[in-house]
N, C-alpha and C positions, 0 to 999 in steps of 0.2 A: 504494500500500500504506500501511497505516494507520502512524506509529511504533511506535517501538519502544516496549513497557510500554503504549500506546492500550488503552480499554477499547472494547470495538465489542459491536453488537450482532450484528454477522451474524463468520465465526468466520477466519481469517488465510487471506490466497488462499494456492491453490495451483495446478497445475497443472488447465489444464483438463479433467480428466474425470469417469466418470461410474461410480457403481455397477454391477457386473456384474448382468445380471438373472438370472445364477445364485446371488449374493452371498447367502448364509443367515448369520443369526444366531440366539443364545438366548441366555437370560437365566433366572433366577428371578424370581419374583413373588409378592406378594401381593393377592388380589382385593378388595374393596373389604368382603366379610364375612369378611375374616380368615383365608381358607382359601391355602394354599400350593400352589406349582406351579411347575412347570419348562415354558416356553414359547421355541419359535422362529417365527422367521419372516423375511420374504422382503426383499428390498432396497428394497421398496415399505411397510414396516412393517404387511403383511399378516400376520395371525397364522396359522401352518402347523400346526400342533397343538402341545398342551398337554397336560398331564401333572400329574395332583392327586399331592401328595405330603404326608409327614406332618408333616413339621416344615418348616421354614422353612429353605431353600439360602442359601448364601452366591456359591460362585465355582462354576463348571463346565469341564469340558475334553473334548474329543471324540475320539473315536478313530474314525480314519477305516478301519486295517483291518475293526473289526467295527459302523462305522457304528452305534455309541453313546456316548450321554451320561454324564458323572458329572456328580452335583450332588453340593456336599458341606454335611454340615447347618451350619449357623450354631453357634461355639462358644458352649458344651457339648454342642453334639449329638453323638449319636453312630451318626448312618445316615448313610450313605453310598449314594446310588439311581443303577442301572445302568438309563437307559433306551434302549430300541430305538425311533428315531423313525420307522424307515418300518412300523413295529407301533402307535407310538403310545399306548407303555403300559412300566412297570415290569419291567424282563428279569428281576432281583435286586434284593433291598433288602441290605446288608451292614451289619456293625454294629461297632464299633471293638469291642479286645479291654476286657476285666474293666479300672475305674480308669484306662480312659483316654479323650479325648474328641479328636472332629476339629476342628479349627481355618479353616475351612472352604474351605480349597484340596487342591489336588492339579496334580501336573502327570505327563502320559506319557513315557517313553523314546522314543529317537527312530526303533524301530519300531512303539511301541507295545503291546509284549508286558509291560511294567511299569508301575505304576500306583507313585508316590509322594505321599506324603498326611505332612501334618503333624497332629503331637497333641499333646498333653498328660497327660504322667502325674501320677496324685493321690493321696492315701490319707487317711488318716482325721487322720494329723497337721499337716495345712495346709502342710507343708514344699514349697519351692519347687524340684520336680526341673527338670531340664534337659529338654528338649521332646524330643520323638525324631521320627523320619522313617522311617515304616513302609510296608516295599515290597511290593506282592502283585503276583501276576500278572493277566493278566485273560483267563486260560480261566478258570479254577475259583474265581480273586480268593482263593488261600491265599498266606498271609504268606510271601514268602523270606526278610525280613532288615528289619533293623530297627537301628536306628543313632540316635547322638544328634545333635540339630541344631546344636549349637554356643551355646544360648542358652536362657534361659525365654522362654515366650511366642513358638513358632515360628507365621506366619502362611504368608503368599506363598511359594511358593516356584519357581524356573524351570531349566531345563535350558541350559548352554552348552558352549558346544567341542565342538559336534557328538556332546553329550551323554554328555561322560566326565564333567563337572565340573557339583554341582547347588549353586546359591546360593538362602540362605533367610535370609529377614526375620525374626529374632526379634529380637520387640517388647519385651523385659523386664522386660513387666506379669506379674507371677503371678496366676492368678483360681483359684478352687477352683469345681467346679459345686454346692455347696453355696449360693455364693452367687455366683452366675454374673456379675454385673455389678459385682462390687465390686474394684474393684483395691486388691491387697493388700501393694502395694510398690515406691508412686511414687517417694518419697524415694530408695530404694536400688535402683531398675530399671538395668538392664544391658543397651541395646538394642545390635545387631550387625545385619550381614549376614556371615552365615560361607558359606566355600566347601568342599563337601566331595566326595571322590571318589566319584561315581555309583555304584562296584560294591562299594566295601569301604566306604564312611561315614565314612574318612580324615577327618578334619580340613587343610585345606590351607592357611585363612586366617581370620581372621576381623576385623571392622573397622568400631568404635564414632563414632557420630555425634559432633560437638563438644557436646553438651549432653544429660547423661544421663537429662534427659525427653524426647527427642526421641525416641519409639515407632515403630521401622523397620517400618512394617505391610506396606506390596505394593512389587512391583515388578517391572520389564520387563528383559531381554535386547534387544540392536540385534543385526543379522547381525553386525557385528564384537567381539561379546563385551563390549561396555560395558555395567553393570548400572544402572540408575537405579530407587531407591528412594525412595517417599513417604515420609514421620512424620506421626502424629498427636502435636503437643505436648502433656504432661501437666504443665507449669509454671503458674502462674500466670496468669489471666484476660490480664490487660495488657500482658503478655512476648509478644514476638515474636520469632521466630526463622524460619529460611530452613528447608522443611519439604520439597526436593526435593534430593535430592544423587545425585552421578553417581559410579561406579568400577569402574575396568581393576584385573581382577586381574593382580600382577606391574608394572606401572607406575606408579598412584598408592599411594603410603605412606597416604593416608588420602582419607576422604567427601570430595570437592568441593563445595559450595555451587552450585546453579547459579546465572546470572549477571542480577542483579534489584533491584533496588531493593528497601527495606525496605516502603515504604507497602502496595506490590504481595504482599511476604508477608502485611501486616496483612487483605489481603482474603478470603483463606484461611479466617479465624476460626482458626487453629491446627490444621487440620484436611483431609486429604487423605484421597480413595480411592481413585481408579481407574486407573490408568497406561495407557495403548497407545502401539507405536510403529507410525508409518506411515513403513516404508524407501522407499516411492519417492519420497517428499519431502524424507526426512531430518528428520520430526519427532515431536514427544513429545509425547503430550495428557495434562493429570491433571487430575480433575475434583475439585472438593470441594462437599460437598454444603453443606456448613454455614456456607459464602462464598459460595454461587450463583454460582460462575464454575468456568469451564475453560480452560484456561493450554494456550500453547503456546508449543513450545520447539525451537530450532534443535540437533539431535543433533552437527550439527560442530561449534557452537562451545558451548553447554551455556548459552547466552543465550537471552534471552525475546523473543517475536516478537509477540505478542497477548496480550490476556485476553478472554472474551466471558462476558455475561453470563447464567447460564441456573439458574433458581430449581429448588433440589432435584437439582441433575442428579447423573448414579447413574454408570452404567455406561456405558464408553467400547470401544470396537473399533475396526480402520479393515478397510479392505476398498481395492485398485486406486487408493491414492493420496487414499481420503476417510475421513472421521471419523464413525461411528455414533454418536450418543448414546442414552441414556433418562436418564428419571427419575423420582423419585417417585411423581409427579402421571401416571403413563402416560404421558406424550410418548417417543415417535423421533423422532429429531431427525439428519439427516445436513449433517453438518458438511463445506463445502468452498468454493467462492467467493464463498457464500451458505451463509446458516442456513435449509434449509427444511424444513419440518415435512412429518414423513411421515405419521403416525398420534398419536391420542390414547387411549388405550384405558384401559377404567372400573377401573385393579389402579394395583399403586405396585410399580415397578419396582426391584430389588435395586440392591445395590453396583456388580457387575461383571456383563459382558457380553464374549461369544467369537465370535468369527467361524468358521463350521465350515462354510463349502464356500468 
């Protein structure tokens, strides 16, 4: 096995096995003239059908009782697309309410009857509201309840404790869709990951990185309830800071750093997106596009095991003990005692990537 911190080209062994040939994934995409879509496919990075859509997805989550997709648009969008994959087409298109925008996640209850989606409220006076977390069902997708997330700039968000308790990534970037890409409040950003009670929007905890540009954008749940959360740093070009932290609600008092060398955060570029965990390994993959590597990380001890190098890489999943990549440039890439290339295909592959069978 390579050292500890080694940069390799092929990605940290693990145990010997192999993708399920049942193992489906999807993603979003964009095709090579600009048109948007929601694609899956096979373990073999066979593409299974595809789905044109109108704006451009960010994250996606599936529901296996009524065997459909959400895709959520990229912020300031504000559709929300319900697709039927064994139809192969658009169930519903849904659209956030009046002055508000989705943030481009969502995550299911843990049978599925509820649909939780992060947004963004606005108005005409650029004022910086607190994000809210708006719950519909998913017969009819009508709102039941709507709560604040504990933060500006709610992103990620994930289900734990067997789904009493939901933890969400507010980043503490204000943006207005007026002018969609301009952050409007780096100096004084207020990033968190808050915990809050899945049926009432309680407030239970909430818990700021050590450096108030540190932008809590995504992040994963392990089977034992430990949260790990990426940043994207909004400080200065040449500042480096540790852009992975780990935390037990009720046991850590604050973000943990995971455990790494500086140089190794400098490869980063400041910059993380993707997170998956693979529990039969006990590890943590985060991808950053804008360092061309993805990092792996030992979940017992919150230390670094590998970095591999992989130019643009997007969206990460694991499936049976291995690691799915994409990225920009269309590669599949399945990550496991070897890096071997599954498919290339002529789109540039989104952020994030789900495993749904």
């Amino acid at each position: 096995m390579l050292a500890i911190g080694a940069v390799a080209s092929a990605t940290v062994l693990m145990s010997g096995c192999a993708l399920s040939q049942t193992s489906q994934f999807a993603s979003a995409f964009t095709d090579l003239s600009g048109k948007h879509f929601v694609g899956w496919f096979d373990h073999n990075g066979n593409m299974l059908g595809r789905v044109k859509i109108q704006a451009r997805a960010h994250d996606l989550t599936y529901c296996r009782k009524h065997k459909t997709l959400f895709a959520f648009s990229r912020r300031p969008g504000n559709k929300l697309y319900v697709i039927d994959i064994n139809a192969g087409a658009i169930k519903k298109q849904i659209l956030s309410s009046a002055e508000q925008h989705f943030y481009g996640h969502g995550v299911l209850s843990e049978g599925g009857d509820l649909l939780y989606t992060t947004e963004n409220r606005f108005d005409n006076s650029y004022k910086a509201y607190e994000g809210v977390v708006v719950v519909r069902n998913t017969t009819n997708y009508a709102i039941e309840a709507e709560f604040l997330s504990g933060g500006v700039g709610p992103h990620q968000l994930a289900l734990m404790n067997q789904g009493k308790i939901i933890v969400v990534a507010n980043g503490g970037i204000h943006t207005h869709p007026a002018s969609p890409r301009t952050k409007l409040n780096i100096e004084s950003m207020k990033p968190n990951i808050s915990y809050l009670e899945a049926t009432s929007g309680k407030l239970i905890g909430s818990f700021s990185p050590p450096n108030n540009q540190l932008s809590t954008r995504h992040l994963c749940v392990s089977n034992d309830n430990k949260v790990y959360v990426g940043c994207q740093y909004q400080g200065e070009k040449h500042h480096t800071q540790p852009l992975i932290f780990s935390h037990t609600l009720h046991d850590d008092p604050e973000l943990e750093a995971l455990k790494t060398e500086l140089n190794i955060w400098r490869m980063f570029n400041q910059y993380t997106a993707s997170l998956a965990i693979d529990p039969v390994n006990n590890r943590l993959a985060v991808t950053s596009p804008r360092g061309g590597v993805i990092t792996y990380w030992d979940t017992q001890t919150d230390s670094l095991l590998e970095v591999t190098k992989q130019r643009d890489c997007a969206g990460i999943a694991s499936s049976n003990g291995l690691f799915v990549g994409s990225t920009g440039r269309g590669e599949l890439v399945r990550q496991g005692q070897r890096k071997v290339s599954l498919q290339k295909h002529r789109l540039k592959w989104d952020n994030h990537m789900i495993n749904i069978v």
